[in-house]
C-alpha positions as CSV (number, residue, x, y, z in Angstrom):
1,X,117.3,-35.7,-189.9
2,X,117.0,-39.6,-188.4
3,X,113.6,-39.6,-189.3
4,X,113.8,-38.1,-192.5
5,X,115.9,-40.5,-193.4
6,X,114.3,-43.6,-192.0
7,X,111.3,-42.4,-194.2
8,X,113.0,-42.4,-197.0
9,X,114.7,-45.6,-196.7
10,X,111.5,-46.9,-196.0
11,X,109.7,-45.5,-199.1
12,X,112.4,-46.4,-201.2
13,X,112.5,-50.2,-199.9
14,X,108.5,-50.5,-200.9
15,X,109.0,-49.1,-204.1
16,X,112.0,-51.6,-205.4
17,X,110.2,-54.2,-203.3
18,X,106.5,-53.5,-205.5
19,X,108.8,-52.4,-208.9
20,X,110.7,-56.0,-208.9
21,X,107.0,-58.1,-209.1
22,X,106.8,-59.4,-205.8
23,X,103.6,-59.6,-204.0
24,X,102.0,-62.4,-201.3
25,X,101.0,-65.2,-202.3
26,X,97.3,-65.4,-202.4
27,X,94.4,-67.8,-203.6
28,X,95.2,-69.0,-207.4
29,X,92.5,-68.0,-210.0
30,X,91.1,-71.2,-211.1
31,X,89.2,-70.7,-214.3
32,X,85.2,-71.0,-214.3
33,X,85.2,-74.2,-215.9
34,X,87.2,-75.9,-212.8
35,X,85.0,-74.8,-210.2
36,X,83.3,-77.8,-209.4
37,X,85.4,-80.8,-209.5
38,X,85.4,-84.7,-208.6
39,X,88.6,-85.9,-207.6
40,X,89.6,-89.5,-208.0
41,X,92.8,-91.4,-207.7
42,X,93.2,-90.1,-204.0
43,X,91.7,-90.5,-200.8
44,X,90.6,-87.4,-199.5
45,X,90.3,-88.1,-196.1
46,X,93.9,-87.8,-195.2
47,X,97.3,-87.2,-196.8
48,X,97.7,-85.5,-199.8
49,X,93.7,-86.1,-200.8
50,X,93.0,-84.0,-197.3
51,X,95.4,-81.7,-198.5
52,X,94.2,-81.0,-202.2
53,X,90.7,-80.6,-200.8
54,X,91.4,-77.9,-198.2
55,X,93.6,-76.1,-201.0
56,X,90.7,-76.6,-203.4
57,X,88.5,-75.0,-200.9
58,X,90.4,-72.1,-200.0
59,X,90.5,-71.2,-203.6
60,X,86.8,-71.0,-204.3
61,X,86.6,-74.6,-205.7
62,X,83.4,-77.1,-204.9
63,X,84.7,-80.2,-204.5
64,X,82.4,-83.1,-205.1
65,X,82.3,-86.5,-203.0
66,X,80.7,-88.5,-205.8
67,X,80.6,-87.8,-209.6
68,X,77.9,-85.4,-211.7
69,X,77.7,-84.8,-214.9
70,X,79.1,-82.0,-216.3
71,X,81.7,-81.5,-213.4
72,X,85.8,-81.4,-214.3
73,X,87.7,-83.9,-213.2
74,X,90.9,-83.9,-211.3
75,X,92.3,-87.3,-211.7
76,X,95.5,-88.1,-209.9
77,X,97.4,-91.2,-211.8
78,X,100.2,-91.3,-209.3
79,X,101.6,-90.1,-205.8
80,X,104.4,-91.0,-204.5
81,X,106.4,-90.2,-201.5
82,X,110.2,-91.4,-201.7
83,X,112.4,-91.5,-198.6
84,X,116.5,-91.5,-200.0
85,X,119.4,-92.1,-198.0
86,X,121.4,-88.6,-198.7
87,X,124.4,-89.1,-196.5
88,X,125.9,-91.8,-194.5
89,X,128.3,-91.0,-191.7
90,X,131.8,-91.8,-190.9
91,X,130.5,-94.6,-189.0
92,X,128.2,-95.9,-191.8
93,X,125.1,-95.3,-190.3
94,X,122.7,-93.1,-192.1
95,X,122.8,-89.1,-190.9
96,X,120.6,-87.1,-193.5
97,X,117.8,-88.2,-195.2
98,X,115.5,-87.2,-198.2
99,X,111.8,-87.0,-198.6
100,X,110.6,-86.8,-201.9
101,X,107.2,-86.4,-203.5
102,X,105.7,-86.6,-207.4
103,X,102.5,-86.4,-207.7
104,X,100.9,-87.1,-211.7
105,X,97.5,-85.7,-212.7
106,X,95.5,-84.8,-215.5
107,X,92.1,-82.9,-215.6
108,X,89.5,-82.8,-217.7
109,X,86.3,-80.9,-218.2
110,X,82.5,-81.1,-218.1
111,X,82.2,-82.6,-221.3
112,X,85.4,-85.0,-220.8
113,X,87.4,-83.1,-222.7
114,X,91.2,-82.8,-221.7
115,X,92.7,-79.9,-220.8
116,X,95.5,-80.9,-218.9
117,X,97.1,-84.5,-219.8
118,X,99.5,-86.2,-217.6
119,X,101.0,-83.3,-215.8
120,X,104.0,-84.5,-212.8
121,X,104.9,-82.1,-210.0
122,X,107.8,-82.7,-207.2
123,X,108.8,-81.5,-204.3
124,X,111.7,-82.4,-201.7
125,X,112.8,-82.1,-197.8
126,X,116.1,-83.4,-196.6
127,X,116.4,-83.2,-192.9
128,X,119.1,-84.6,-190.3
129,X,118.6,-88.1,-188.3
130,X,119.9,-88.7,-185.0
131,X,119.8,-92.7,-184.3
132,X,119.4,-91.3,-180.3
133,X,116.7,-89.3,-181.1
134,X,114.2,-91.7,-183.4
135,X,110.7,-90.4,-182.3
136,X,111.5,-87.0,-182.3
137,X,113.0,-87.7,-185.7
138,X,109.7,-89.6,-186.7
139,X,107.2,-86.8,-186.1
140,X,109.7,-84.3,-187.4
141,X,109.7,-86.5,-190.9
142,X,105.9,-86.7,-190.6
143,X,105.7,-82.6,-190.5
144,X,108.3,-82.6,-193.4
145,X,105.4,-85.1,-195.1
146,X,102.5,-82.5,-194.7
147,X,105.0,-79.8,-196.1
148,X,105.4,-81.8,-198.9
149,X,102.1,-82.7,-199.1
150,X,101.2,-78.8,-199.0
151,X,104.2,-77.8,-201.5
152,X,102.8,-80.3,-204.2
153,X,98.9,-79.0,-203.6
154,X,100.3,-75.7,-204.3
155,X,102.2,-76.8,-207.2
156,X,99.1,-78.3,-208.6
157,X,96.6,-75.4,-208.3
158,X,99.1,-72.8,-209.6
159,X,99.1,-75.5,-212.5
160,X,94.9,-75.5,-212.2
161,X,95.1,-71.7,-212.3
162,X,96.8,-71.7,-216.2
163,X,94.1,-73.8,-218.0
């Protein structure tokens, strides 16, 4: 009887679970016409340029180090990353902090046609800071900064993915 209904619980679970929408999150489909792209506006050796290319990568994409004709392009017109005081303690020294990161692009195709102009995505982290503990607080802001950087190249390829 224990099993019975663990089995059934079970079934039941994975079919509201699959009847609701959800499934993983996998690669984004990025139409035919994107699949070779230059990227300027960014440097993609580090940061959010680093970033874009791995996720550009992972999703099928060829992504050029110099321009050719006839290839999109990913043009990124501004990035930046924000760090906000978000509360200040009784003894007015900051205790929680902010990150925040907008990143505006637009793409265009082969033929320089634009198919996406001026598009802005955002992202946040807010973590705790401990005046005691300033390098652990450092490299825990500079893992919040990848997070953000891989949030916002996520934002941008499910916005890739629609054109």
């Amino acid at each position: 009887m224990k099993r019975f209904l663990l089995k059934s619980s079970t079934v039941f679970l994975v079919l509201v679970i699959a009847g609701c929408g959800f499934h993983l999150r996998g690669t984004a489909t990025i139409p035919a016409s994107l699949q070779t792209l230059y990227v300027q506006g960014v440097n993609m050796q580090q940061g959010l340029g680093l970033e874009l290319k791995r996720g550009l990568t992972r999703n099928g994409v060829t992504v050029l180090s110099d321009y050719q004709q006839g290839s999109a392009v990913l043009t990124i017109l501004d990035s930046k990353f924000e760090r906000r005081v978000l509360s200040v303690g009784s003894d007015a020294k900051v205790s929680e902090y902010e990150l925040h990161g907008i990143v505006n692009f637009k793409v265009s195709d082969g033929d320089g046609k634009v198919l996406a102009d001026s598009q802005t995505v955002e992202a946040q982290r807010d973590y705790q800071f401990d005046q005691n503990q300033v390098l652990g607080k450092d490299e825990e802001e500079r893992l919040l900064k990848e997070q953000l950087n891989q949030q916002l190249v996520q934002s941008i390829l499910r916005r890739l993915s629609v054109l």
